[in-house]
Backbone as CSV, one residue per row, in Angstrom:
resi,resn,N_x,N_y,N_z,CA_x,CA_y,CA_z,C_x,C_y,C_z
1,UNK,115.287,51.527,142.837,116.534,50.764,142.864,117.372,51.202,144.063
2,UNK,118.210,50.376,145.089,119.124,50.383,145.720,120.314,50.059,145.121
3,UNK,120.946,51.071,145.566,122.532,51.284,144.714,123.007,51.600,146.035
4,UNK,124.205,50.326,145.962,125.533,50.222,147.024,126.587,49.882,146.397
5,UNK,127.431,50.368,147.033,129.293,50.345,147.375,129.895,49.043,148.068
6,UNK,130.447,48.360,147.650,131.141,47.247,149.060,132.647,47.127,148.614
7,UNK,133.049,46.648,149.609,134.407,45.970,149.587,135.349,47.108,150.586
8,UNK,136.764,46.611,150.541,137.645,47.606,151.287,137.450,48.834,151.058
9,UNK,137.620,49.975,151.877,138.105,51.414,151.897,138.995,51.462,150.608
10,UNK,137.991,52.490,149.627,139.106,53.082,148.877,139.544,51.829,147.405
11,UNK,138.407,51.164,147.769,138.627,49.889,146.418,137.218,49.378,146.449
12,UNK,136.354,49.711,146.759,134.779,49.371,146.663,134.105,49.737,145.415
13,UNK,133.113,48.577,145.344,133.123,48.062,143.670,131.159,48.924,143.587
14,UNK,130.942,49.057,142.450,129.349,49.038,142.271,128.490,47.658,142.512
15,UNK,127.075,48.140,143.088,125.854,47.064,143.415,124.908,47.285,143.617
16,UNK,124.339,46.653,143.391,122.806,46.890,143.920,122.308,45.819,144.657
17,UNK,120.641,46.062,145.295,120.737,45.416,146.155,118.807,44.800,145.237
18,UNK,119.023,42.906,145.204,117.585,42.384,144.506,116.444,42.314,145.422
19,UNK,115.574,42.031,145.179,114.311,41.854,145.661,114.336,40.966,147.072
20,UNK,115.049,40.218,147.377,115.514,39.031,148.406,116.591,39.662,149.161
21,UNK,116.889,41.326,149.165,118.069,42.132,149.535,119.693,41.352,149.602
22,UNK,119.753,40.755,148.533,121.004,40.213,148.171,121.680,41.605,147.377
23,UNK,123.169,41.543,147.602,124.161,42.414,146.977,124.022,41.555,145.539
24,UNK,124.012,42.636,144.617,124.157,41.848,143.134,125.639,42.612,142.757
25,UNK,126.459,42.094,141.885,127.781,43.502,141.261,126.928,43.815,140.169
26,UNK,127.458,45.219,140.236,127.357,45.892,139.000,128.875,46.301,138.143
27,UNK,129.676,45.844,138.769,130.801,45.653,138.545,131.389,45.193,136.854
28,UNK,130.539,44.658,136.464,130.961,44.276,134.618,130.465,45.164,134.335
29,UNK,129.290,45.962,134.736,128.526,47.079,133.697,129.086,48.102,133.971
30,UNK,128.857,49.364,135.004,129.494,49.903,135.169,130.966,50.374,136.094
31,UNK,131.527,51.596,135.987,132.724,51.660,136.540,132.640,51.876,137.929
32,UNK,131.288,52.732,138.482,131.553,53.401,139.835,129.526,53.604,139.904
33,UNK,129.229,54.150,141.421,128.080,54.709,141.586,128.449,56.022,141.778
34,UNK,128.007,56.903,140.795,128.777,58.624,140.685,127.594,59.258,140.164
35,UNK,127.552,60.408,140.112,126.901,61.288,139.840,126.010,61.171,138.265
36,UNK,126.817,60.473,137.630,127.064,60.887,136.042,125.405,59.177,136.248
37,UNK,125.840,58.420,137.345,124.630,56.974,137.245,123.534,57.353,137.744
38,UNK,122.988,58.809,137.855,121.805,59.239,138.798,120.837,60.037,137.936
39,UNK,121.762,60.183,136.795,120.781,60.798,135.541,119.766,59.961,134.918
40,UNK,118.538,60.777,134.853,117.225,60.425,134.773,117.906,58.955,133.459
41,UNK,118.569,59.458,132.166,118.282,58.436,130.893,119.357,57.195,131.486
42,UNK,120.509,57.765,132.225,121.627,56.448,132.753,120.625,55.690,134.422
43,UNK,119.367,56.120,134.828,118.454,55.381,135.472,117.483,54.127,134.737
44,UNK,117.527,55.400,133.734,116.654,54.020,132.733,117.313,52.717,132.604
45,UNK,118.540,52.856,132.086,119.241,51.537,131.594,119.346,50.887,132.696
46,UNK,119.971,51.589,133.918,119.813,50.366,135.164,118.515,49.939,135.242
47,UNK,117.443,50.825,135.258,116.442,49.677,135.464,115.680,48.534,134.920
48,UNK,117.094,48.528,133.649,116.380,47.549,132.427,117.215,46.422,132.931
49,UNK,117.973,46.514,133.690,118.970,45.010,134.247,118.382,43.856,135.008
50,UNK,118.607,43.251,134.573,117.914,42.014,135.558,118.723,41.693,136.968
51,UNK,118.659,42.050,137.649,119.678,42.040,138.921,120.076,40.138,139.162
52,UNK,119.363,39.268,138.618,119.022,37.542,139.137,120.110,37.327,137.568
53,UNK,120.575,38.086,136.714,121.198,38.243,136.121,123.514,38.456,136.554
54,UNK,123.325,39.362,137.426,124.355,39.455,138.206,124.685,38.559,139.254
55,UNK,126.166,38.722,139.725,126.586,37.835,140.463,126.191,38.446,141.848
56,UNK,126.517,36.928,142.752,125.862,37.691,144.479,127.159,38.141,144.919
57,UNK,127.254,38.937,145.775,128.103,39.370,146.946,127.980,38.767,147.952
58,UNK,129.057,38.643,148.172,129.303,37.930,149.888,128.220,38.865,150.658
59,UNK,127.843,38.255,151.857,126.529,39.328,152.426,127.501,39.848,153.083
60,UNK,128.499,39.407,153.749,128.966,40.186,155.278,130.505,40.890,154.376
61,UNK,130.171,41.544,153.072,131.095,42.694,152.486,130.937,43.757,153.208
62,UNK,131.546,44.785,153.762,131.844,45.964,153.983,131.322,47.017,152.978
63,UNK,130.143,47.346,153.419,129.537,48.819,152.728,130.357,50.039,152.698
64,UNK,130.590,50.636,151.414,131.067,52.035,152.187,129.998,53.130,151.677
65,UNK,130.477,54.208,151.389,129.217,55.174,151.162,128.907,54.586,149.467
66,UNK,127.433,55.169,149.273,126.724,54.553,148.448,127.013,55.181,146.783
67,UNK,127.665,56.185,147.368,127.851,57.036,146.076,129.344,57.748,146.170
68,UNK,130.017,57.802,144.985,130.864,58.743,144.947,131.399,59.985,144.224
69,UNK,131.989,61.456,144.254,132.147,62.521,143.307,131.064,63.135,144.231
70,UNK,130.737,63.000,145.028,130.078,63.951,145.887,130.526,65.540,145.946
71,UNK,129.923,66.691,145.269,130.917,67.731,145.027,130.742,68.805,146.444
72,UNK,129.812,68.863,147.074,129.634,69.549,148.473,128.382,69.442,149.476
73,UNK,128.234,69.504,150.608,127.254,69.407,151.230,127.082,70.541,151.794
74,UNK,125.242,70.535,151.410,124.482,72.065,151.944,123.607,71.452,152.709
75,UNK,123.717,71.653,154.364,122.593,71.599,154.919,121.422,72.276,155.138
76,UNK,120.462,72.071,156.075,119.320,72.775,156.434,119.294,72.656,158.158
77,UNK,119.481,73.845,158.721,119.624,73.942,160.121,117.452,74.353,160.784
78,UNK,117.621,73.904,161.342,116.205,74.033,162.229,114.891,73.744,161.135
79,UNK,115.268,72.298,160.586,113.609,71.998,160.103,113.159,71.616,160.601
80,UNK,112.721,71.266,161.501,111.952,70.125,162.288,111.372,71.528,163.948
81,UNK,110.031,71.227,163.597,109.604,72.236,165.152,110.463,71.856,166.434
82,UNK,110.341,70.627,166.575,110.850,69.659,167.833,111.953,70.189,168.032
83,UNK,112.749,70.068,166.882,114.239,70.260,167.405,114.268,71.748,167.777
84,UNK,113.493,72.618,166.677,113.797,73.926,167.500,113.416,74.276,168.678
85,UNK,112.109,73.949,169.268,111.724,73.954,170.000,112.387,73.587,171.306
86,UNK,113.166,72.462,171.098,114.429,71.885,172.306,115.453,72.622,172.550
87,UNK,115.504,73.077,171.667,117.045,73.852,171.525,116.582,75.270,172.049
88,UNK,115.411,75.870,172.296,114.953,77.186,172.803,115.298,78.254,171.762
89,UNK,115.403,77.996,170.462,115.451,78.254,169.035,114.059,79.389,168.663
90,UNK,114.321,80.311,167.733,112.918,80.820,167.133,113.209,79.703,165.854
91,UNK,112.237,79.690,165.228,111.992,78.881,163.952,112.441,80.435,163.205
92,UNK,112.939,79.806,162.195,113.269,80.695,161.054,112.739,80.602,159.790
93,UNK,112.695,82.176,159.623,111.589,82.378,158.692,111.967,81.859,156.901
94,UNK,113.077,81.447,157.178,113.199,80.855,155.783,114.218,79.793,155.996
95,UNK,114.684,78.679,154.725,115.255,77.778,155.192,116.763,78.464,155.961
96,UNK,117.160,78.053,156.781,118.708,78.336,157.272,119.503,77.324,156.526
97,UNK,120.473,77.541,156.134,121.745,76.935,155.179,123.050,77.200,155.766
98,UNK,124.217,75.890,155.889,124.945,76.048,155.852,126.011,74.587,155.324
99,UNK,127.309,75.034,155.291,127.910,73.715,154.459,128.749,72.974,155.630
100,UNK,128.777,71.861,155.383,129.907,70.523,155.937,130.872,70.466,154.933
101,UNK,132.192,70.233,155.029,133.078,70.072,154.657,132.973,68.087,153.894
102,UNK,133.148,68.107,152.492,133.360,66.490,152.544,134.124,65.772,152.875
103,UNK,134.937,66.107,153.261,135.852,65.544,154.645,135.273,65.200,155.311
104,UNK,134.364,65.168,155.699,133.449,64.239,156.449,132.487,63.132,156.477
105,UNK,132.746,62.831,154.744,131.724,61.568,154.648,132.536,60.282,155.034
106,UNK,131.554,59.459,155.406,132.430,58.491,155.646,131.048,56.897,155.434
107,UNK,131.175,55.815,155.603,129.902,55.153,155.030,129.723,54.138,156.482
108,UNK,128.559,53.449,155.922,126.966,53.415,156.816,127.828,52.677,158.117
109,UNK,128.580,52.231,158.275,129.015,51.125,159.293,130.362,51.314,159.755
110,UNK,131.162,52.346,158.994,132.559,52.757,160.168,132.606,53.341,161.038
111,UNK,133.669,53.399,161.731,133.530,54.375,163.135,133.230,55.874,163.403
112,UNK,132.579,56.193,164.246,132.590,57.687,163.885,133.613,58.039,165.339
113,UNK,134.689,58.751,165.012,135.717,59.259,165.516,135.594,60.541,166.028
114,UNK,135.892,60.519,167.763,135.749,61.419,168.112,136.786,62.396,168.163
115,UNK,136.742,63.570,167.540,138.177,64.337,167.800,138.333,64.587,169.452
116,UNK,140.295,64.830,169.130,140.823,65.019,170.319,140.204,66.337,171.280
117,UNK,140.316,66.050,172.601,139.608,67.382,173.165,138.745,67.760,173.047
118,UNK,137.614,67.028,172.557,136.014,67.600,172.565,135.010,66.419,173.679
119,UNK,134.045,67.144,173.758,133.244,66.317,174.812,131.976,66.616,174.588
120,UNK,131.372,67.581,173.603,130.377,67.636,173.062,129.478,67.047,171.846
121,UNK,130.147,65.773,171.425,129.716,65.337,170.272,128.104,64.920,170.091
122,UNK,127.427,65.447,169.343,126.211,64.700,169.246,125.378,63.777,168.170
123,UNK,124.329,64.008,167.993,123.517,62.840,166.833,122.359,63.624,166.502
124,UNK,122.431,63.483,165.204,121.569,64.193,164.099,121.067,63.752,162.947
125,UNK,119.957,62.441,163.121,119.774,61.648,161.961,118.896,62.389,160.959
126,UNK,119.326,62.446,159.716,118.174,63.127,158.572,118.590,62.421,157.472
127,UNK,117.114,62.861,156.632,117.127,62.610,155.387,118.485,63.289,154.642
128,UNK,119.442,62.395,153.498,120.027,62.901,152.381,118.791,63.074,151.119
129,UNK,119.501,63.965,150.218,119.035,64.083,148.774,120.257,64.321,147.979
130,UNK,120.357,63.848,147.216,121.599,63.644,146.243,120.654,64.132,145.172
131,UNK,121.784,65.241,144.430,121.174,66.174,143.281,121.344,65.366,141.949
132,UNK,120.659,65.007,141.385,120.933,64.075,140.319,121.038,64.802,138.535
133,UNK,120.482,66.298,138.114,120.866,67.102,137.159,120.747,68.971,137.894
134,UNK,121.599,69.269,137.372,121.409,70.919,137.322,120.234,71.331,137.481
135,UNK,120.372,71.861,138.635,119.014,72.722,139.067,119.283,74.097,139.642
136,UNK,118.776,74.902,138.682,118.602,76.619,138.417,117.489,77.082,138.467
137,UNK,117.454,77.784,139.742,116.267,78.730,140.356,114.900,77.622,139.426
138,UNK,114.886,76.872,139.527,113.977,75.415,139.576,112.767,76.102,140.719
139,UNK,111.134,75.635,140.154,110.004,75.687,141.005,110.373,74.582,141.643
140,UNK,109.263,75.096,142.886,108.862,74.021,143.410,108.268,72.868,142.831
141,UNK,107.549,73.108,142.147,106.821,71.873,141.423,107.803,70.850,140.662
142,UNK,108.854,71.709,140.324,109.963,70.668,139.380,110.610,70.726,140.333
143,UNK,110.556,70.320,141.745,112.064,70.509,141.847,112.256,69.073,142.407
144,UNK,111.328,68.137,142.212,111.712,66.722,142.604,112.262,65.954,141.400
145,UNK,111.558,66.447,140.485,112.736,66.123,139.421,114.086,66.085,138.921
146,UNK,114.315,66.969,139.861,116.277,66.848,140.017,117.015,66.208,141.205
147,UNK,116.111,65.499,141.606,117.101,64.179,143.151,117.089,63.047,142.300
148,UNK,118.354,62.793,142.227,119.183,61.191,141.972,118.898,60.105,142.986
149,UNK,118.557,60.387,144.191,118.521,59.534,145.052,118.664,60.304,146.542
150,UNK,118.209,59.486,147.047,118.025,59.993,148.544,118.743,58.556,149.740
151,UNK,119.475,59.111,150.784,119.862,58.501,151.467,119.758,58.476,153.013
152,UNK,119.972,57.628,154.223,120.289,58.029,155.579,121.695,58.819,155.553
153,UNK,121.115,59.957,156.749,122.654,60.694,156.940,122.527,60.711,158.299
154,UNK,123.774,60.663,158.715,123.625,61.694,160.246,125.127,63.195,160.676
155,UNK,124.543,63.943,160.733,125.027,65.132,160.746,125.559,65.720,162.359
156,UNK,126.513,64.444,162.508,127.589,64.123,163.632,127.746,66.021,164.175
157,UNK,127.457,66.265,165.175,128.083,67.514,165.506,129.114,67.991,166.710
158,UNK,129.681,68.595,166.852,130.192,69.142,168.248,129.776,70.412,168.592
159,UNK,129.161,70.461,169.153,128.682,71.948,170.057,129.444,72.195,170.451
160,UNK,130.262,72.103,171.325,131.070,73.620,171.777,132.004,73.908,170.127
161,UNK,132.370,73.622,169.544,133.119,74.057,168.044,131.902,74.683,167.413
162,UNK,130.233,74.344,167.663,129.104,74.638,166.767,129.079,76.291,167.172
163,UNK,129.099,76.200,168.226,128.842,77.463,169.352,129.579,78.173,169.858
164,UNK,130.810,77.747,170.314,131.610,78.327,171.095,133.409,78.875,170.203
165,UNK,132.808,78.551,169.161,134.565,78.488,168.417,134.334,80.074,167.174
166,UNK,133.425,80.985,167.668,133.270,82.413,166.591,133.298,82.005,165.584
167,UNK,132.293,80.900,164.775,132.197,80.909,163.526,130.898,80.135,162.876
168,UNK,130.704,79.548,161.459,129.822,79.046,161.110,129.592,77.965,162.038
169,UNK,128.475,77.157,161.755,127.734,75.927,162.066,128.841,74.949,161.423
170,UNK,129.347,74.847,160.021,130.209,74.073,160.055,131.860,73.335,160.596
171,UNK,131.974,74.559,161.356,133.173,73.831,162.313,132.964,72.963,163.317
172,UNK,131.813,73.012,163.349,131.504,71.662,164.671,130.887,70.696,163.589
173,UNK,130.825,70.994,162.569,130.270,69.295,161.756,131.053,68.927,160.646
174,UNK,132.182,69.972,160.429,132.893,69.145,158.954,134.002,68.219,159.898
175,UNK,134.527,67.425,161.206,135.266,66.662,161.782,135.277,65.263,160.282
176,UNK,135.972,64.738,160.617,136.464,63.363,159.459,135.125,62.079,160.281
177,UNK,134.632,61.581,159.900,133.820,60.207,159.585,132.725,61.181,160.411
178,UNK,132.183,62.404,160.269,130.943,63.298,160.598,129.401,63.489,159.964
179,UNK,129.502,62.800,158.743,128.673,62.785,158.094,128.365,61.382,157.002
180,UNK,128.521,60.736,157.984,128.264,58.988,157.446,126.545,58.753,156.701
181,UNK,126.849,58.286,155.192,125.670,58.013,154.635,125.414,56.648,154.393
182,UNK,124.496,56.594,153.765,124.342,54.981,153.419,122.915,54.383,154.570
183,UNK,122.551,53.233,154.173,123.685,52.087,153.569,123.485,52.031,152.244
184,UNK,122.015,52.559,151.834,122.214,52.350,150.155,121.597,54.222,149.574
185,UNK,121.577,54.164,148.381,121.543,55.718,147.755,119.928,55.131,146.903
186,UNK,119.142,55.407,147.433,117.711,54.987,146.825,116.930,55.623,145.779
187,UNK,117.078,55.337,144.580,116.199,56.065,143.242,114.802,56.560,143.514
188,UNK,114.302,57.738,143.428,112.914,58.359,143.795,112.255,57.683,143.387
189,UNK,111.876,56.770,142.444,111.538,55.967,141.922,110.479,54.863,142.994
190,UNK,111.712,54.291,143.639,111.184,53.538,145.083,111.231,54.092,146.146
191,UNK,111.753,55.604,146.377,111.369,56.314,147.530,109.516,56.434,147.807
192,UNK,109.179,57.105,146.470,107.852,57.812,146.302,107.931,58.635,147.023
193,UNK,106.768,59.274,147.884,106.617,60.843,148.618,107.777,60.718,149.806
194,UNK,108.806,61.900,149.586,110.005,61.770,150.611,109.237,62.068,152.166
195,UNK,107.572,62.742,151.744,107.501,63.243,152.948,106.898,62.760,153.946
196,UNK,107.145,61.142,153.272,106.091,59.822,154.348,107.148,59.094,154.489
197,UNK,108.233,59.458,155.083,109.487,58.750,155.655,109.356,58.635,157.246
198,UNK,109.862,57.197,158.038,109.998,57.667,159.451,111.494,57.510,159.414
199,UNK,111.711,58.121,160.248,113.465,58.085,160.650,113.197,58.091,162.239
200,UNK,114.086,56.895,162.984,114.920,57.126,164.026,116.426,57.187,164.539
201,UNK,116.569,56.987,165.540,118.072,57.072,166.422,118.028,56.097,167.288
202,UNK,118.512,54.931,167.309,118.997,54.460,168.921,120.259,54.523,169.299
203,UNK,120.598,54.801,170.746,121.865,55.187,171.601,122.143,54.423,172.763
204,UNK,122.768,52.960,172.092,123.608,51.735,173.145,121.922,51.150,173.485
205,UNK,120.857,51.088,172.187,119.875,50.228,172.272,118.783,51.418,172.633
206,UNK,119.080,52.676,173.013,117.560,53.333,173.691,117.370,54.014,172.498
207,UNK,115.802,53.911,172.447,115.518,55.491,171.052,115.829,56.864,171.266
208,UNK,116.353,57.533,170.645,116.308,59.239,171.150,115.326,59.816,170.178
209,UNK,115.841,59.550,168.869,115.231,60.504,168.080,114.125,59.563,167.311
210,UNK,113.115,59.937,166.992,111.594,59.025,165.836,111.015,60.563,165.520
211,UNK,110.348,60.203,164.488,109.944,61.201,163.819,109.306,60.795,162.386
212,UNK,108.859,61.841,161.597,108.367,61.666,160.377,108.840,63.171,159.463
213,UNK,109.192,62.500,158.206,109.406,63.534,157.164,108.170,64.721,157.278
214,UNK,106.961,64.019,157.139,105.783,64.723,157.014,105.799,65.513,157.781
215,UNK,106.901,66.064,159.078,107.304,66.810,159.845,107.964,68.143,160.049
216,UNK,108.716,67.837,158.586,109.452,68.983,157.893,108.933,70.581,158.312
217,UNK,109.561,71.467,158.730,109.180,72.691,158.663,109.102,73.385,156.475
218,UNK,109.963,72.859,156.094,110.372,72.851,154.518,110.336,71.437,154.225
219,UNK,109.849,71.425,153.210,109.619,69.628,152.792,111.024,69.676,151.651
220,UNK,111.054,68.656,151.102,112.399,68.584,150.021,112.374,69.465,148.845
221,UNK,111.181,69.439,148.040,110.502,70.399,146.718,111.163,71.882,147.701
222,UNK,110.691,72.275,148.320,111.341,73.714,149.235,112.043,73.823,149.103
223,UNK,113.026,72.606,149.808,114.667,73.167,150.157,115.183,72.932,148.782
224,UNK,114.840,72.145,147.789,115.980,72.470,146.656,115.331,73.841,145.950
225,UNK,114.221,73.957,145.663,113.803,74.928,145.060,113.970,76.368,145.411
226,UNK,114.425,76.622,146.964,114.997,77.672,147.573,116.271,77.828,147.263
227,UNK,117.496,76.655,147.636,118.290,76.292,147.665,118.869,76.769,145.901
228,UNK,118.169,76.407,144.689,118.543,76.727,143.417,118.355,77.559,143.294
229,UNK,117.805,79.021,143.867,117.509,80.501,143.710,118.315,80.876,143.590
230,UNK,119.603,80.282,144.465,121.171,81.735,145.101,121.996,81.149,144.275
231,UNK,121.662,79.513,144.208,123.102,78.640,144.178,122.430,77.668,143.282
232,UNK,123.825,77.331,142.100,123.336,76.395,140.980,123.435,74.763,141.709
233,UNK,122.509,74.143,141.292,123.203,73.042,142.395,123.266,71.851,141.088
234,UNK,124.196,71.334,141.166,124.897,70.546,140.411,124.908,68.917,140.528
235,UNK,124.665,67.767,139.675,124.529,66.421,139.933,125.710,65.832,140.653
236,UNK,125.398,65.157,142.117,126.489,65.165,142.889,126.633,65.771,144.231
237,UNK,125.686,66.677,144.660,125.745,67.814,145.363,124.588,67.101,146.481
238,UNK,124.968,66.916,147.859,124.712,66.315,148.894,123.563,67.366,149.973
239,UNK,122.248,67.314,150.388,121.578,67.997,150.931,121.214,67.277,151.959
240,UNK,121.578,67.877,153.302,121.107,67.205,154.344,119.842,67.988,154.861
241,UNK,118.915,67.743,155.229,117.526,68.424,155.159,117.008,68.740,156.678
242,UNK,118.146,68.247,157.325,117.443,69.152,159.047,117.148,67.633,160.146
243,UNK,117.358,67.574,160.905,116.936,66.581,162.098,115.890,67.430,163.028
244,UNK,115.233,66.100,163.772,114.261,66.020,164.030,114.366,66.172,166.186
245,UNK,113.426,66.084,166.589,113.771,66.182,168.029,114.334,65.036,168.550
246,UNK,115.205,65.510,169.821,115.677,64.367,170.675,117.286,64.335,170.434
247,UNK,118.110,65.733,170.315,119.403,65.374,170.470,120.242,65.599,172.125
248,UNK,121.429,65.258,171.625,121.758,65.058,172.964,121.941,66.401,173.816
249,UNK,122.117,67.688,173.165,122.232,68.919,173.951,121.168,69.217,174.417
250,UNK,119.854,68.650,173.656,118.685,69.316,174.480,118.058,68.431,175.809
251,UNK,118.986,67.124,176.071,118.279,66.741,177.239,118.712,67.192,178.733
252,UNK,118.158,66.805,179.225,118.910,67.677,180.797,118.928,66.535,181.824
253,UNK,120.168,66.206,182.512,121.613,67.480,181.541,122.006,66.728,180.131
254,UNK,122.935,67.656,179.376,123.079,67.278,178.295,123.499,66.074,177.874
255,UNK,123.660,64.922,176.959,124.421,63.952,176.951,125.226,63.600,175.764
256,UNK,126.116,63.646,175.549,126.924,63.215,174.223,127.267,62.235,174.423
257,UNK,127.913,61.751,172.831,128.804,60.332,172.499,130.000,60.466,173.111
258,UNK,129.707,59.149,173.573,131.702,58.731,174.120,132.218,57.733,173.430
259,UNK,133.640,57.064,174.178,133.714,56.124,172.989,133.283,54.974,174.059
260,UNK,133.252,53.739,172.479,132.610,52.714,173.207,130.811,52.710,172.979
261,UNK,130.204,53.466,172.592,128.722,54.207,172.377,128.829,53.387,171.278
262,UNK,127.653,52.562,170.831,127.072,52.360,169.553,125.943,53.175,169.269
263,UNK,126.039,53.559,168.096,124.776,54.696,167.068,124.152,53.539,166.557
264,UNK,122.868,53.478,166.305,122.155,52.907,165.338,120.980,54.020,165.056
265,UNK,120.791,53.906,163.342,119.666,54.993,162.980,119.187,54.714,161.513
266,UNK,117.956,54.681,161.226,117.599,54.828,160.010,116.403,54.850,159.188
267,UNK,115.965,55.280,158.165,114.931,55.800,157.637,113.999,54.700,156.839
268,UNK,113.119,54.522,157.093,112.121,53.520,155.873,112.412,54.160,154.717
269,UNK,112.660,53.038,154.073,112.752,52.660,152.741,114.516,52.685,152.556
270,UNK,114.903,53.381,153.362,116.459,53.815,152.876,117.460,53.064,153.844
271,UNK,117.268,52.093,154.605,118.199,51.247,155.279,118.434,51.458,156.296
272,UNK,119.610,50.968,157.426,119.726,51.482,158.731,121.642,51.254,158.974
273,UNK,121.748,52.320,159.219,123.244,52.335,159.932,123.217,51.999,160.817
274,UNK,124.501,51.362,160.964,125.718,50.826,162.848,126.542,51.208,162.621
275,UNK,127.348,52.006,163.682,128.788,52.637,164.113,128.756,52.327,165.585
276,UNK,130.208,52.256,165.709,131.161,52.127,167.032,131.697,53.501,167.005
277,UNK,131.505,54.084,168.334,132.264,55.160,168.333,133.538,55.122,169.147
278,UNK,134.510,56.010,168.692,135.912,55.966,168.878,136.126,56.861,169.445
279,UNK,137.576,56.960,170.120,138.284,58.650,170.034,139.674,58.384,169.424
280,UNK,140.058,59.350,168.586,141.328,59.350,167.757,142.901,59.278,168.952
């Protein structure tokens, strides 16, 4: 099942999306797409709905992010060889973790805003996983059993704040519209194996980034199953899983977003984002 958000900022209704990728509402049934609609028995009942049953949505509604009650985002820094490899990186010997601020989500098609005084902004398309029940020091083997859904992310950064500002990885990525998801929040269900995903990037029409999940230095079963060792992770709880080669610091010379730049990026099975980029 595809589960989307539409309408204005801040008043966007539940939907899904039918077989003919029409918006259906879910709007009479339930209240919201939240955490509490990603549980395995509240999956069942959606999938007993007849979507040709619901009303259509205007097509050209305004998506916003696909889900909401998002309680924090834990990334994964250097999965992908490529990227480490670009970056003149050692690979690390276990997953690297760190958090984005949710202040930074923002959904599949608004602007991504460049803060004042930076000139390093870059692009970082990856897989989401949205935690769908409590998962505690969880195997690997179970640990796909606790994603609600999986989404496109991109994990907007600024290098010189990543690098140059004495602190975590997240001061150059928790900025406001930094971590845009969507366009829809996809039930494992119709994902199947996360690790036969392709994801790209295009930048004002050129590709930067292509790739494949099957690429993963840590596949998804890993990172949550590592990830639930230290830390309880809770339904709601946002995992960005690492990008792939081809960002803008590693080309020579370097190149970042300006404004005026259109992003386009996105993953089979899970949809494709457009943004205009801005400066505040």
């Amino acid at each position: 099942m595809r589960l989307v958000r539409y309408g204005e900022e801040g008043l966007e209704k539940p939907g899904l999306l039918d077989d003919d990728d029409q918006i259906r509402s879910l709007a009479p049934l339930v209240r919201d797409i939240n955490p509490e609609l990603l549980a395995a028995d509240a999956r069942t009942i959606l999938n007993a709905i007849d979507p040709t049953k619901l009303p259509i949505v205007d097509a050209n509604s305004r998506l916003g992010m696909p889900v909401v009650g998002i309680r924090q985002i834990i990334a994964v820094a250097g999965n992908y060889r490529a990227h480490v490899e670009e970056r003149g990186k050692s690979q690390p010997t276990e997953p690297m973790i760190f958090h984005k601020s949710i202040g930074s989500l923002c959904g599949p098609a608004d602007d991504i805003i460049l803060p004042p005084d930076t000139e390093e902004n870059d692009w970082e398309v990856e897989l989401g996983i949205l935690i769908g029940k409590t998962a505690r020091r969880v195997s690997e083997d179970e640990a796909l059993n606790y994603v609600g859904g999986y989404c496109v992310l991109n994990d907007i950064t600024e290098r010189h704040w990543q690098h140059q500002r004495a602190g975590q990885f997240g001061k150059g990525k928790s900025f406001d519209s930094f971590t845009p998801i969507g366009p829809w929040l996809v039930t494992p269900d119709e994902v199947g194996n996360p690790q036969a995903l392709n994801l790209w990037l295009d930048l004002n029409g050129n590709r930067r980034q292509e790739a494949s999940t099957d690429e993963m230095v840590y596949g998804v079963a890993k990172i949550i199953s590592y990830i639930s060792q230290f830390m309880t992770l809770e339904p709601g709880d946002l995992i960005a899983s690492g990008t792939c080669g081809g960002v803008g610091a590693a080309c020579s010379p370097p190149e970042f977003l300006q404004p005026g730049d259109e992003l386009k990026f996105g993953i089979s099975k899970l949809g494709v984002q457009q943004h205009a980029v801005s400066r505040v």
